[in-house]
Backbone bond lengths (Angstrom), bond angles and torsions (degrees), N, CA, C in turn:
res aa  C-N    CA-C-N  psi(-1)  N-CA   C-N-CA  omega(-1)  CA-C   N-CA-C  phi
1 X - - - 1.442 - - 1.533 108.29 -
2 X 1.431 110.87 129.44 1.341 99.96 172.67 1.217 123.32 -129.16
3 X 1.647 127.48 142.65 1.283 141.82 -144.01 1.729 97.81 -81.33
4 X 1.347 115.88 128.99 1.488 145.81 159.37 1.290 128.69 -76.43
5 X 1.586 131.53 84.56 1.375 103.60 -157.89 1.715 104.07 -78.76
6 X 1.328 97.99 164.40 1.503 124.01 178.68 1.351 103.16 -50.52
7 X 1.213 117.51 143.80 1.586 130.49 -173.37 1.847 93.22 -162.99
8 X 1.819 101.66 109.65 1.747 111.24 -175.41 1.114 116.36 -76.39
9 X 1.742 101.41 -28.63 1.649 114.73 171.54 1.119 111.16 -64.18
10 X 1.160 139.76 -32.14 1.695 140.49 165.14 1.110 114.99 -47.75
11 X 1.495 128.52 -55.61 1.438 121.75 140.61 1.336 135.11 -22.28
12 X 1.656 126.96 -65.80 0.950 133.23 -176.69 1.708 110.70 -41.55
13 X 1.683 83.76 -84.86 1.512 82.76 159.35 1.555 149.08 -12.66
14 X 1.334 111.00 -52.28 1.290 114.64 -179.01 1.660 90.55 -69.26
15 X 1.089 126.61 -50.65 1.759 127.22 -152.07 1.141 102.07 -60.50
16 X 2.218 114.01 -28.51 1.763 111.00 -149.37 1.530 74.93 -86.36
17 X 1.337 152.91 -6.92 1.446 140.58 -133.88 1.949 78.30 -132.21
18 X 0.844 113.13 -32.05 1.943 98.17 -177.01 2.013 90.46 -80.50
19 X 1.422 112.10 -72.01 1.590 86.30 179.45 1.247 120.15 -27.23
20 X 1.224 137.54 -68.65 1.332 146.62 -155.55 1.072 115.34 -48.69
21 X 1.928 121.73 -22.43 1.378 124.11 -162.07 1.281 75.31 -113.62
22 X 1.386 136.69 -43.77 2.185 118.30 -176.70 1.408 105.90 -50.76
23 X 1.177 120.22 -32.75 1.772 114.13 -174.41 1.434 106.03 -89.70
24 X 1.444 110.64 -49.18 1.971 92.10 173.69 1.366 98.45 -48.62
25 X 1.391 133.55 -44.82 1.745 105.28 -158.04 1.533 116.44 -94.20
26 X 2.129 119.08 20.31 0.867 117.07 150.37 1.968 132.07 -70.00
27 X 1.320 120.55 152.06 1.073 115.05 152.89 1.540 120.11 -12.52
28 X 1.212 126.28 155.70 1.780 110.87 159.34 1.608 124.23 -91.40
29 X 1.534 111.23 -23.43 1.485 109.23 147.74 1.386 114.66 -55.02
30 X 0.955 130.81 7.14 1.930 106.13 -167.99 1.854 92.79 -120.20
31 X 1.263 96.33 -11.52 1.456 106.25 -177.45 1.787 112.26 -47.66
32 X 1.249 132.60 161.55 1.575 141.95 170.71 2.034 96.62 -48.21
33 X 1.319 92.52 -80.21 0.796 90.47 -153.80 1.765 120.54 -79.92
34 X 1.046 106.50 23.61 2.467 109.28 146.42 1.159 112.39 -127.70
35 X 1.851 118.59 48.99 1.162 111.28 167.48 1.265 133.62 -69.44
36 X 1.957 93.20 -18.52 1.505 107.66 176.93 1.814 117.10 -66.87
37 X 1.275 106.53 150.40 1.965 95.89 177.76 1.531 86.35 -96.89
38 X 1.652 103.83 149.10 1.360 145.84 -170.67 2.093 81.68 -68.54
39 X 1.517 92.54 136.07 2.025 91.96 -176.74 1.500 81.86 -138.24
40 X 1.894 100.78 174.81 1.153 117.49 -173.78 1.811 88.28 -154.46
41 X 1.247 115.57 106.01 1.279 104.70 174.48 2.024 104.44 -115.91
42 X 1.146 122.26 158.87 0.975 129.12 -161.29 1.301 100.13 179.79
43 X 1.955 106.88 153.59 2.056 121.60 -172.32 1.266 73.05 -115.02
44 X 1.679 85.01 150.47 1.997 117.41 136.74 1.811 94.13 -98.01
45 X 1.654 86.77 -177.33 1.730 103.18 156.34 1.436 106.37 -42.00
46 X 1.574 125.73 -62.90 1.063 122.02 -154.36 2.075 129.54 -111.49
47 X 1.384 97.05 6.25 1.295 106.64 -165.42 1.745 95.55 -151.69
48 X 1.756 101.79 171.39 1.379 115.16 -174.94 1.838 92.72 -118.11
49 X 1.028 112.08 140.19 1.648 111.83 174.78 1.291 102.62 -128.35
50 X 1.918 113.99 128.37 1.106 130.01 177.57 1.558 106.45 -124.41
51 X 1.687 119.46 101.28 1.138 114.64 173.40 1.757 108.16 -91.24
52 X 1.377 117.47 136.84 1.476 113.79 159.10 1.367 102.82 -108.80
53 X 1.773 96.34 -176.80 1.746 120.15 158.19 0.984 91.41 -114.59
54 X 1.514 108.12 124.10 1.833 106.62 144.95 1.433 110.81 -145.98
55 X 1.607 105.15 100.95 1.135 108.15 -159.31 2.042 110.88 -83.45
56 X 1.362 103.65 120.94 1.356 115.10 176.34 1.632 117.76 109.10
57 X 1.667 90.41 24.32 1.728 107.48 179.12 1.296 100.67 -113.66
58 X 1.088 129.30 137.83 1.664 125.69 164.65 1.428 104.40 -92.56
59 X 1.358 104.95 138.52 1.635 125.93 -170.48 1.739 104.92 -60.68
60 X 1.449 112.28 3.13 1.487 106.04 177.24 1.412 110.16 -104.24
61 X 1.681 126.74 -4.97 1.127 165.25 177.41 1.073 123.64 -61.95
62 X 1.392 102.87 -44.21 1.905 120.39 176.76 1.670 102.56 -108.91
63 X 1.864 75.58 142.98 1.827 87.93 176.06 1.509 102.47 -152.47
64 X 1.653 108.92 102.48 1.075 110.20 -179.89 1.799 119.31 -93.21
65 X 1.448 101.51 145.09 1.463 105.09 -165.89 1.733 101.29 -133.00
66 X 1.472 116.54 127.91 1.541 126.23 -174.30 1.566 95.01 -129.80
């Protein structure tokens, strides 16, 4: 039998290569990068309007504060 020395990056590696395959086999919404919800902000004369999507929130759910 012969001795292999330790290599941590061999580790790493394997771990950065198992994430990599949990997120390919997520949804693509669930993905990093569209965590943000799709917005539409826009003025009247008198107000600021911020529409989002956030699908599976009830609109009594959100409370936005600026």
């Amino acid at each position: 039998m012969s001795l292999v020395p330790w290599n941590p990056f061999r580790e790493l590696e394997s771990f950065r290569r198992q994430m990599n395959s949990m997120f390919d086999r997520l949804p693509k919404y669930y993905a990093v990068k569209n965590t943000f919800p799709k917005i539409n902000i826009y003025q009247t004369d008198n107000e600021v309007i911020l529409k989002a999507e956030i699908p599976g929130i009830p609109k009594e759910n959100v409370d936005v504060t600026i």
